[in-house]
N, C-alpha and C positions, 0 to 999 in steps of 0.2 A: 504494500500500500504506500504508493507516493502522495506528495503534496507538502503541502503547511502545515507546520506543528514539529513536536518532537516525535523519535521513533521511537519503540521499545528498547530495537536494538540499542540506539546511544545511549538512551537513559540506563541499561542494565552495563553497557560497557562501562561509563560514568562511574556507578554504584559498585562493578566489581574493582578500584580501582580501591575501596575501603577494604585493609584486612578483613576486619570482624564481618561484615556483610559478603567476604571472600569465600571463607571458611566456611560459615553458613550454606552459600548457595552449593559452594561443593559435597558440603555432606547430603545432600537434599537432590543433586543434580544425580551424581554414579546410579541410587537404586531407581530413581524416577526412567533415566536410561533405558535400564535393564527389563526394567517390569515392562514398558514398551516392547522393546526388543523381544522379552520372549512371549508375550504375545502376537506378536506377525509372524514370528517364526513357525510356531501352531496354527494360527490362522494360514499361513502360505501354506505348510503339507495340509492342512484342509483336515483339522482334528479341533475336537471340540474340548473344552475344559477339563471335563467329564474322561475325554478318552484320553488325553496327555496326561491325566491323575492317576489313571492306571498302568501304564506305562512307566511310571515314577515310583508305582508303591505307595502314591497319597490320597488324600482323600479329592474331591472336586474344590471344596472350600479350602483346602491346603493352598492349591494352585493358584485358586481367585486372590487369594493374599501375595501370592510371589508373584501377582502380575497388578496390584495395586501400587501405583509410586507411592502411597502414601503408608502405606499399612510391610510394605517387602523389606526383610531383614532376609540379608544371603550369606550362606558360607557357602566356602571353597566345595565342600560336599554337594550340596545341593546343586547350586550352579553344574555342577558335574552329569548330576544324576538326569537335569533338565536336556543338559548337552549331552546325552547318552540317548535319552527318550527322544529326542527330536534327531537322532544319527548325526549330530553334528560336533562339532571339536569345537573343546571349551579352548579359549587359549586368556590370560592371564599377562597384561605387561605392568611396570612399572619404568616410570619414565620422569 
């Protein structure tokens, strides 16, 4: 969206620009990510909550949380087990 005014983008570039509002937005940004992410990846092979929870050994509402940005706490396990269920390779950087 062009035009007059400010953008998101600058005002959030602006505002990552404050430590304390840095840090925030990063611990808040990785699981928001993922929980996206492995939802399309489910949704792409054409499997429903329900069947990627089986697949996993959890329950439907297990899943519905690991693919909530708000609600998804991940470990290295999990993450795994997701990337297992959906045939695909977890991979892990630090940078």
């Amino acid at each position: 969206m062009k035009g007059k005014g400010i953008s998101l983008r600058s005002v959030l570039k602006r505002q990552l620009r404050d430590p304390e509002f840095r840090k925030a937005f990063d611990e808040e940004d990785l699981p928001a990510r993922l929980a996206v992410r492995i939802a399309k990846l489910r949704e792409a092979k054409g499997l429903t909550q329900r069947a990627l929870a089986r697949r996993m050994g959890v329950t439907q509402q297990a899943l519905s949380m690991l693919e909530s940005p708000r609600a998804a706490r991940y470990t290295l396990r999990t993450l795994q087990r997701v990337a297992d269920a959906l045939d695909r390779q977890l991979v892990v950087q630090i940078r």
